[in-house]
Every structure is written in C-alpha cells, then in structure tokens.
LODREN-307446 format. One line per 4 residues: number of its first residue (from 1); their letters; for each residue x, y, z of N, C-alpha, C, CB. Coordinates in Angstrom, 3 decimals, padded with zeros to 6 digits. Last residue first. Glycine has a CB too. Layout:
NUM) a) X Y Z X Y Z X Y Z X Y Z | ... .
END
This chain:
150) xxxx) 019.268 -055.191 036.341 018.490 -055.557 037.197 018.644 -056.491 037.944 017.659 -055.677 036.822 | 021.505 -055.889 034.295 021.711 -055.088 035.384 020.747 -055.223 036.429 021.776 -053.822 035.003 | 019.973 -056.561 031.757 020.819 -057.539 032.213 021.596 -057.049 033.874 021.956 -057.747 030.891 | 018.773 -054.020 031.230 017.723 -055.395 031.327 018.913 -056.253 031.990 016.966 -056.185 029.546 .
146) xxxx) 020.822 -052.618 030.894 019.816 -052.237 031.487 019.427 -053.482 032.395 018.823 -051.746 030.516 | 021.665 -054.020 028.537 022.481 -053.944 029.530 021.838 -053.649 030.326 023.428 -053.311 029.496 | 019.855 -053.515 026.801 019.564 -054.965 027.318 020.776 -054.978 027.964 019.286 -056.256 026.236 | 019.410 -050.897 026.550 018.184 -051.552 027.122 018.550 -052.609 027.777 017.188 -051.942 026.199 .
142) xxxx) 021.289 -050.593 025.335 021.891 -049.599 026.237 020.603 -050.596 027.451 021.703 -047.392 025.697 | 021.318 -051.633 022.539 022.129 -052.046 023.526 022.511 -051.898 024.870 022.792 -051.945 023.199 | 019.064 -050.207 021.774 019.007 -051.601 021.867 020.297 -052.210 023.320 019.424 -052.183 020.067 | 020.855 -047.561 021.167 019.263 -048.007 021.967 019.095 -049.320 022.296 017.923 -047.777 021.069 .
138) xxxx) 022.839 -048.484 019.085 022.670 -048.329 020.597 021.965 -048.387 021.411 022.832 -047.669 020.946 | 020.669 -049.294 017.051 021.726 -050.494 017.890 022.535 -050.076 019.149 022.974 -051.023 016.863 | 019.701 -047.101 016.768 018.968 -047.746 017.190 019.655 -048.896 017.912 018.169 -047.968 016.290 | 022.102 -045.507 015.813 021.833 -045.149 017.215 020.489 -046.139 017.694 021.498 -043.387 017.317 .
134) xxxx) 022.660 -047.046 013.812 023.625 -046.744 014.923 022.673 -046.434 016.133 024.676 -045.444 014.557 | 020.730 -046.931 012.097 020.515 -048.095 012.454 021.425 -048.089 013.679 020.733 -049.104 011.379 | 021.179 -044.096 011.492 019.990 -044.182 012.387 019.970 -045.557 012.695 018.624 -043.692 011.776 | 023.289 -044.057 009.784 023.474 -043.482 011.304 022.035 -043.434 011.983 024.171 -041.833 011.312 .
130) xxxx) 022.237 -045.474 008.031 023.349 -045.838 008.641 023.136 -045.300 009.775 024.526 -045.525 008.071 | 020.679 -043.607 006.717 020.098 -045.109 007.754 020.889 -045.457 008.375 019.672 -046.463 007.197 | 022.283 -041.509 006.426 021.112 -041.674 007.444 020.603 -042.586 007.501 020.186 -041.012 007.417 | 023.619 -043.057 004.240 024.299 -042.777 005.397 023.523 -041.993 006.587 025.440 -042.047 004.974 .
126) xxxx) 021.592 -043.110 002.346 022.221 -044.566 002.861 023.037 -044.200 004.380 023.536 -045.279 001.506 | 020.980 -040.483 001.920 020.196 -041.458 002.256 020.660 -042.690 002.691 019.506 -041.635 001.385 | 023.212 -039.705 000.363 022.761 -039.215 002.118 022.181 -040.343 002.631 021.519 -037.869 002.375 | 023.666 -041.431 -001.461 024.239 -041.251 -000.752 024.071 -041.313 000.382 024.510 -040.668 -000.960 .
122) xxxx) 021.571 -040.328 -003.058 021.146 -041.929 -002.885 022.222 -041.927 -001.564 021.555 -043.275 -004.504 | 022.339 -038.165 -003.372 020.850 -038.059 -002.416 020.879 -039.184 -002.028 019.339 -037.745 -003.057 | 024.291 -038.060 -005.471 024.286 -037.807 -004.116 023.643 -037.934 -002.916 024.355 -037.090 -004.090 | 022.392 -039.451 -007.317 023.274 -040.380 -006.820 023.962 -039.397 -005.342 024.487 -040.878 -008.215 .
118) xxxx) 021.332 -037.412 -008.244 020.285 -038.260 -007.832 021.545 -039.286 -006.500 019.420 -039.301 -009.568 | 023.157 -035.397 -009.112 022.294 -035.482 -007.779 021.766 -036.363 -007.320 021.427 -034.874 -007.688 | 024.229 -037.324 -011.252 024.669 -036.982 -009.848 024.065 -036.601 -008.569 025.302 -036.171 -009.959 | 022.099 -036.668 -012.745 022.497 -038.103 -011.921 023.221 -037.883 -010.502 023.624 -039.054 -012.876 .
114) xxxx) 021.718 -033.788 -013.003 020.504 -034.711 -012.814 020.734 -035.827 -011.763 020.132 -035.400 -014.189 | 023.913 -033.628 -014.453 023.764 -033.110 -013.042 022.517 -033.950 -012.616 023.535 -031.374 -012.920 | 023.184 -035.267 -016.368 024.125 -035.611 -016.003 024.083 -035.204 -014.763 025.018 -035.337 -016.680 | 020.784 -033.660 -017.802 020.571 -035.207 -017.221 022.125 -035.647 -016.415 020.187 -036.473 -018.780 .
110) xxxx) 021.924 -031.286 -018.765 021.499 -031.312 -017.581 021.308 -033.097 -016.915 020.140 -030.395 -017.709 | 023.165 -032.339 -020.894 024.223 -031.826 -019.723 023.215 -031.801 -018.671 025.071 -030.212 -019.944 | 021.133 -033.330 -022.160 021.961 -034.545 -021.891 023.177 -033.848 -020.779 022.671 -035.267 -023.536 | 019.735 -030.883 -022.934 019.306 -031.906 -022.214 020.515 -033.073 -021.622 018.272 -032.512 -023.137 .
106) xxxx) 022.043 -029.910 -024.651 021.439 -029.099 -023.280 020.647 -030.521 -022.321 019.934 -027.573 -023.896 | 021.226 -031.401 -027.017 023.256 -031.114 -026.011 023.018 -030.780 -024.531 024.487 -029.242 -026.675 | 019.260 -031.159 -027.183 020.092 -032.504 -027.082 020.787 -032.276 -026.428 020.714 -033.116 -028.034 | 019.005 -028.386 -028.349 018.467 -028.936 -027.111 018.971 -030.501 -026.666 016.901 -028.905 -027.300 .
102) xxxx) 020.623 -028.572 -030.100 021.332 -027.895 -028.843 020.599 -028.087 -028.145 021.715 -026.582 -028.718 | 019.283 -029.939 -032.374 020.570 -030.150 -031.829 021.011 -029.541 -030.364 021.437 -029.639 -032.822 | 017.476 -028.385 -032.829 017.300 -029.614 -031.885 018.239 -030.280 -031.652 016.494 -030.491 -032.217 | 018.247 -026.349 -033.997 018.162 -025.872 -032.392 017.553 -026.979 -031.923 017.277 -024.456 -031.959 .
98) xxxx) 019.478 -027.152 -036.098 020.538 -026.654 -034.925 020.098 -026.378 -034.073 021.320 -025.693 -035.018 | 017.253 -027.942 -037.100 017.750 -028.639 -037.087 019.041 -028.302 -035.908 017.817 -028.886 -038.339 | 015.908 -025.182 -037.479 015.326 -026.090 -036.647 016.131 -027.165 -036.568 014.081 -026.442 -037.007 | 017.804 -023.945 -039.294 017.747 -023.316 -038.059 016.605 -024.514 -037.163 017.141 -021.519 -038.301 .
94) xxxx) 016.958 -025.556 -041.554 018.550 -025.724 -040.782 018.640 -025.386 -039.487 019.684 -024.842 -041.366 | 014.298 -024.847 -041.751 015.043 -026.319 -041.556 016.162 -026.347 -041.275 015.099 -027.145 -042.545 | 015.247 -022.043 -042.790 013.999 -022.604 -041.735 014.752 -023.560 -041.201 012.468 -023.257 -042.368 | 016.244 -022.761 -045.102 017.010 -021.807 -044.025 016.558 -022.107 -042.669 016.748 -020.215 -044.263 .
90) xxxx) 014.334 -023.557 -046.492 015.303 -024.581 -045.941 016.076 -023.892 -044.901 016.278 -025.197 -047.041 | 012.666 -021.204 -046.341 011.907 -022.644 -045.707 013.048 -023.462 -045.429 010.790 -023.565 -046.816 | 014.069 -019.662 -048.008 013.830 -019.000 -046.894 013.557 -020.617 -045.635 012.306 -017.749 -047.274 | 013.642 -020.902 -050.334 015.205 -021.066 -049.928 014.919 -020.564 -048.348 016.519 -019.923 -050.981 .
86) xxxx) 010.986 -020.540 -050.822 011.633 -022.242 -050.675 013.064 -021.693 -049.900 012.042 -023.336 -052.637 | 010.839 -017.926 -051.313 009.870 -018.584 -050.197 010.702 -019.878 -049.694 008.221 -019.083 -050.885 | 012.268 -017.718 -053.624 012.829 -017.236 -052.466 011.876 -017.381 -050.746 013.081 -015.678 -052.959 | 010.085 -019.164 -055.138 011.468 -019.728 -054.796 012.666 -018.844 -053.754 012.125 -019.924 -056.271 .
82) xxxx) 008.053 -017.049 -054.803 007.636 -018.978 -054.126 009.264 -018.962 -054.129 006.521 -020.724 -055.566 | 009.005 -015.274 -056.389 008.993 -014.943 -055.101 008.685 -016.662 -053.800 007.613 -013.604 -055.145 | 009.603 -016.252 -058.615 010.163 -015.879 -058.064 010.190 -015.725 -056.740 010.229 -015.328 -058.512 | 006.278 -016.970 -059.679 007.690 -017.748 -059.279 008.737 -016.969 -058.434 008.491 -018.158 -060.625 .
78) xxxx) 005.654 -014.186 -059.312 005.147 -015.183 -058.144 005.987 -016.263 -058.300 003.580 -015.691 -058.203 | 006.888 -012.941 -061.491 007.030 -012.925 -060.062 006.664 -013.438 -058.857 006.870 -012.233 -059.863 | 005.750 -014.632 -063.927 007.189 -014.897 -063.147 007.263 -013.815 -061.446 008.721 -014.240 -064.542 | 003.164 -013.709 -063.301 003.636 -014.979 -062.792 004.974 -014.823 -062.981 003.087 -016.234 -063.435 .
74) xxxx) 003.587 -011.248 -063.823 002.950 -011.112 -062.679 003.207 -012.796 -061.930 001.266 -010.575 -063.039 | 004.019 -011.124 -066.801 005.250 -010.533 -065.239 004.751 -011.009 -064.478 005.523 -008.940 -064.593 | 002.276 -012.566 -067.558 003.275 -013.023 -068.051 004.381 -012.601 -066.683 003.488 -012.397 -069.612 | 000.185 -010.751 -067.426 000.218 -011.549 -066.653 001.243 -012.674 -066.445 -000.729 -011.851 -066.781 .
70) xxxx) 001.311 -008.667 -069.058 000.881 -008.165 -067.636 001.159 -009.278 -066.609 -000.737 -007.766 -067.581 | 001.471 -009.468 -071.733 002.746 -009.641 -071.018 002.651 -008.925 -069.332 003.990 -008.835 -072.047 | -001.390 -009.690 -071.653 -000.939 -010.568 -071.707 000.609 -010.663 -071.528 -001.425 -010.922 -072.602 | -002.021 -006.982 -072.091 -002.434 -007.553 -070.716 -001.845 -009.020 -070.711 -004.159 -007.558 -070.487 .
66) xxxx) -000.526 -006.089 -074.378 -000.213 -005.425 -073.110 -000.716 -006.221 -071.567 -000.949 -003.966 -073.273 | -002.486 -007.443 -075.849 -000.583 -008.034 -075.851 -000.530 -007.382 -074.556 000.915 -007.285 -077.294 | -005.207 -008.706 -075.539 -004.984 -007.523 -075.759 -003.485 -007.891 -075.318 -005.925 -006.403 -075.040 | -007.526 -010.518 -077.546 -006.340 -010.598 -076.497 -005.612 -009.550 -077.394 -005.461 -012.275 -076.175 .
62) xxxx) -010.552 -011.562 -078.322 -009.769 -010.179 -078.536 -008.857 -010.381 -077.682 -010.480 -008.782 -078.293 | -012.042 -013.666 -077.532 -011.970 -013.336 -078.725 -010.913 -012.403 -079.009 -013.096 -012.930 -079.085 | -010.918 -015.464 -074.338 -011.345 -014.215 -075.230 -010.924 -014.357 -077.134 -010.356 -012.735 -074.436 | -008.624 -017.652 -074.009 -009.826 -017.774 -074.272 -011.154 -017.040 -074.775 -009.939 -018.092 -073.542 .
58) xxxx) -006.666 -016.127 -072.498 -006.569 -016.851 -073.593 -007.981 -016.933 -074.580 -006.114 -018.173 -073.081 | -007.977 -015.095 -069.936 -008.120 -014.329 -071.375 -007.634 -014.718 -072.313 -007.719 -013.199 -071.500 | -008.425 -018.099 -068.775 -009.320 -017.273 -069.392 -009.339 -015.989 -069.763 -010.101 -017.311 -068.882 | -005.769 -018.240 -068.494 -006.244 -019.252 -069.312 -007.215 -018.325 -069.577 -006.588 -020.718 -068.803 .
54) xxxx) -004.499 -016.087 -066.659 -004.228 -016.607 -068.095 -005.004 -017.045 -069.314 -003.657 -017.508 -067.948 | -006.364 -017.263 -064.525 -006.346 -015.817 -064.939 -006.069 -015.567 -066.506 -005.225 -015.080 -064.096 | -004.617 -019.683 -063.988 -006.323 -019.510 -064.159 -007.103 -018.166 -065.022 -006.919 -019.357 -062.533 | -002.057 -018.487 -063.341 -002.466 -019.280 -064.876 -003.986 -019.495 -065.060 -001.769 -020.930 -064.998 .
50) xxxx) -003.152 -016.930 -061.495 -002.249 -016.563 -062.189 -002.513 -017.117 -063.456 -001.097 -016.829 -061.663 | -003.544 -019.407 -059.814 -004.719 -017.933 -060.030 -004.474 -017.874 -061.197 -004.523 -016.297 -059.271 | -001.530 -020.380 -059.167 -002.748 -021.369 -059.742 -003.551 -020.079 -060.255 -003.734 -022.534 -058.415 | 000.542 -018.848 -058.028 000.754 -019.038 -059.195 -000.699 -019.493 -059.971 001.884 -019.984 -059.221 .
46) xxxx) -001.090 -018.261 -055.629 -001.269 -017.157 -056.215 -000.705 -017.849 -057.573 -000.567 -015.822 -055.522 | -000.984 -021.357 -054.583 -001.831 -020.585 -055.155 -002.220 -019.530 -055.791 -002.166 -020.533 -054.790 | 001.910 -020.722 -054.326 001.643 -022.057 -055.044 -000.088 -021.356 -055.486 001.790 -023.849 -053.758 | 002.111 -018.958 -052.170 002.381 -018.614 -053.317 002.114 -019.552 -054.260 003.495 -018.237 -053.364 .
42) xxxx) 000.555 -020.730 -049.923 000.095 -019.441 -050.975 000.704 -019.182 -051.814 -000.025 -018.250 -050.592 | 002.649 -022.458 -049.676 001.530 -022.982 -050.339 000.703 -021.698 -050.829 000.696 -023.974 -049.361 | 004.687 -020.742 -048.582 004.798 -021.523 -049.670 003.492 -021.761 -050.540 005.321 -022.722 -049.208 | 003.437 -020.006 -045.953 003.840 -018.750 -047.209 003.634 -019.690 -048.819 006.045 -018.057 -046.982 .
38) xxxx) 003.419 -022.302 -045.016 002.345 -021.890 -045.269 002.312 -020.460 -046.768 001.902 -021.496 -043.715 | 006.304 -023.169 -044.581 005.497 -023.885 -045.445 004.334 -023.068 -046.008 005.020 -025.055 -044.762 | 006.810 -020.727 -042.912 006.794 -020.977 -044.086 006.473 -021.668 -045.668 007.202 -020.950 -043.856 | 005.502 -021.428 -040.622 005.067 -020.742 -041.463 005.474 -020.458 -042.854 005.018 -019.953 -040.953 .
34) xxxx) 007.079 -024.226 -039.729 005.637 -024.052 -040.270 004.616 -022.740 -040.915 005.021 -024.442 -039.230 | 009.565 -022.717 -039.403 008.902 -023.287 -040.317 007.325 -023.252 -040.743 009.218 -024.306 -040.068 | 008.340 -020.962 -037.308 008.873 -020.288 -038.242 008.913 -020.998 -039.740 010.128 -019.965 -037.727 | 007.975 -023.262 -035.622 006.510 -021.915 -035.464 006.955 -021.272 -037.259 006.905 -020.007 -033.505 .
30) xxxx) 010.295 -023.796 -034.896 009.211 -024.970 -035.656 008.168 -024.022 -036.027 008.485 -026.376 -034.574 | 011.481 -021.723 -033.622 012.212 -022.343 -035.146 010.775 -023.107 -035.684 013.889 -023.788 -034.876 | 010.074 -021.846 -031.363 010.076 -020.820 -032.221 010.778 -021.340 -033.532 010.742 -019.606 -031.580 | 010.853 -024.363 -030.499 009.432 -024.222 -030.356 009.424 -022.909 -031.428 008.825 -023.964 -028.608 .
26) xxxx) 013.462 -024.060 -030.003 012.710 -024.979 -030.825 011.964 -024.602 -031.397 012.199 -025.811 -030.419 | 013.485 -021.947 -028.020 013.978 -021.727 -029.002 013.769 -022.131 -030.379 014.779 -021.899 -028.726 | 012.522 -023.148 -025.970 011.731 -022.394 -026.411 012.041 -022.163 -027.657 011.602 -021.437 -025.746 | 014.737 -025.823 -025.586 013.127 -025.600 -025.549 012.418 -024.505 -026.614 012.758 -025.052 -024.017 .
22) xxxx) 016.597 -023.605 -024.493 016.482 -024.231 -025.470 015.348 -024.774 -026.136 017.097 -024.894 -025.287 | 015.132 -022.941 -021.747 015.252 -021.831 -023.133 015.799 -022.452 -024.396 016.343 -020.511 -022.840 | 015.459 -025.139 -020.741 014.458 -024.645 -020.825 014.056 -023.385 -022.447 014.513 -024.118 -019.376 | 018.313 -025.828 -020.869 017.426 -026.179 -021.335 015.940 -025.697 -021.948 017.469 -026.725 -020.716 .
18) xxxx) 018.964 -023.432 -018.856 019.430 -023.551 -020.168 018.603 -024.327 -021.560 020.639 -024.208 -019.893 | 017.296 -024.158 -016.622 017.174 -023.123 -017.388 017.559 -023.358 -019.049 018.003 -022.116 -016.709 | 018.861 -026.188 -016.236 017.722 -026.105 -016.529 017.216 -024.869 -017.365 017.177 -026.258 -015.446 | 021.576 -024.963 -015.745 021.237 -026.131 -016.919 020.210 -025.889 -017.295 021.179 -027.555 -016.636 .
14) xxxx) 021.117 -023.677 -013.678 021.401 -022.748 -014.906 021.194 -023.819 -015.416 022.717 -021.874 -015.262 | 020.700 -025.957 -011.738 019.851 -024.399 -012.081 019.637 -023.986 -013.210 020.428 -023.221 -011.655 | 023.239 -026.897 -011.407 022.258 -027.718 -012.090 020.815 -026.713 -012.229 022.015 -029.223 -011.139 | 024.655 -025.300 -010.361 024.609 -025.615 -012.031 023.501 -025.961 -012.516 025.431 -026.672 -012.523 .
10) xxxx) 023.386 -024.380 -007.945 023.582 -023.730 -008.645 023.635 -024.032 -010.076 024.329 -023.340 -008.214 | 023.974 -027.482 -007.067 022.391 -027.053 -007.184 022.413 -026.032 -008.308 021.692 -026.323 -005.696 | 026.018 -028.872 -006.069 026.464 -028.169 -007.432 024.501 -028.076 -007.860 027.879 -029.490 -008.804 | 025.728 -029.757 -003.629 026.687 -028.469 -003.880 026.702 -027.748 -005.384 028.248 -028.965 -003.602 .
6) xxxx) 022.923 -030.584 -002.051 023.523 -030.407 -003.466 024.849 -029.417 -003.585 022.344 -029.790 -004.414 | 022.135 -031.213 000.674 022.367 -029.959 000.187 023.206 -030.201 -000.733 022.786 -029.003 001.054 | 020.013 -032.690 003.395 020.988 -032.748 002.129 021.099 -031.453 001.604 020.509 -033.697 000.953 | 020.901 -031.876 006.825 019.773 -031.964 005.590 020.926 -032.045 004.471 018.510 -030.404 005.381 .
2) xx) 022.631 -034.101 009.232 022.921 -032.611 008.175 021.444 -032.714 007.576 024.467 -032.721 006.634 | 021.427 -035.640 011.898 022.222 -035.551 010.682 021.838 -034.274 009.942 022.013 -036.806 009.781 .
END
C-alpha cells in the first residue's frame, strides 16, 4: 500500500506557522503591557517624590515662590505624563486583547486541519488493515486449499 500523504500538509504548514507567529505576537503585546504598567508605577513614584519634596520645603522657615512654583510644574508634569502613561497602557490592552483574539482564530483554523488530518490518517489506517486482513485471508485460503489438495 501507498505511504500516507496529507494533501493539504502545505496548509496545514502555513497554519502553524501562522499560529506560531501569532503566539509571538502575544507574547510581545504582554511584554509591552507589562511594561507599561511598570512606566506607570514610576511615574506614581516620581509624583510621591514630588509631593515629598514639596512637603519639606513647606516646612522651611523661608519659602522661596520661585522654587515653589518649580515644584508646582514639575508635578503637574509628572501628572501629565503618568496620564499619557495610562492612555498608552490601555492602548496596550487593546493591542493584547486583538492579538489574543487572533491567536484564537489562528489556533482553531489550524485545529481544523489538525482534524482532518487526523481523520485522514484514521482513514489510511483502516484501509491498510483492510488490505492486510485481505491478503492474510488469502494466505489462509491459499494454505487450506493446499492442505485440502494433498
């Protein structure tokens, strides 16, 4: 009998692949979040400084206006900049959300070739026993005509 041979191997190739690089794609979106979170939480700390910084030249005898609208800019720009941190982070989250979406999509096309193959193979396989229980039931038959000829 034939060896098996997938006709649609080729797709089921590129699927993988496809997958595969979907995969990666993830894997880089989640990398991207998670750095952002991280950006986040520093700027959360540069604000903590900031008002730490505040507090203790509050706390001087002599407050000088110029250094006090210094630190006045310096935290609204760290707000600022944390909240273009945040919008950046959901941007994040969307882009991780569409690329576990397409690995879904990707996975579930390849699992399909997947079946099929599987179910072609189940195929062969039934029809090489077949044709091996044939030629054993010939064998058999060829013996005990044999055997019945003597």
């Amino acid at each position: 009998m034939r060896p098996f041979k997938f006709r649609a191997q080729a797709a089921l190739d590129l699927r993988r692949r496809e997958h595969d690089e979907a995969l990666r794609r993830r894997a880089v979106t989640e990398a991207a979040l998670v750095a952002a979170d991280q950006a986040i939480a520093e700027a959360g700390k540069t604000i903590a400084a900031a008002d730490q910084e505040r507090a203790a030249l509050m706390k001087g005898t002599v407050v000088e206006y110029s250094r006090l609208q210094w630190h006045q800019a310096w935290r609204a720009r760290c707000l600022e900049e944390r909240a273009q941190l945040q919008a950046r982070r959901t941007q994040r989250e969307e882009d991780l959300q569409q690329a576990t979406l397409y690995v879904s999509q990707t996975h579930r096309r390849l699992r399909s070739l997947e079946r099929l193959r599987e179910h072609a193979l189940a195929a062969w396989m039934r029809a090489a026993q077949q044709d091996e229980q044939k030629t054993m039931d010939a064998l058999a038959a060829s013996r005990f005509v044999q055997e019945e000829m003597r």
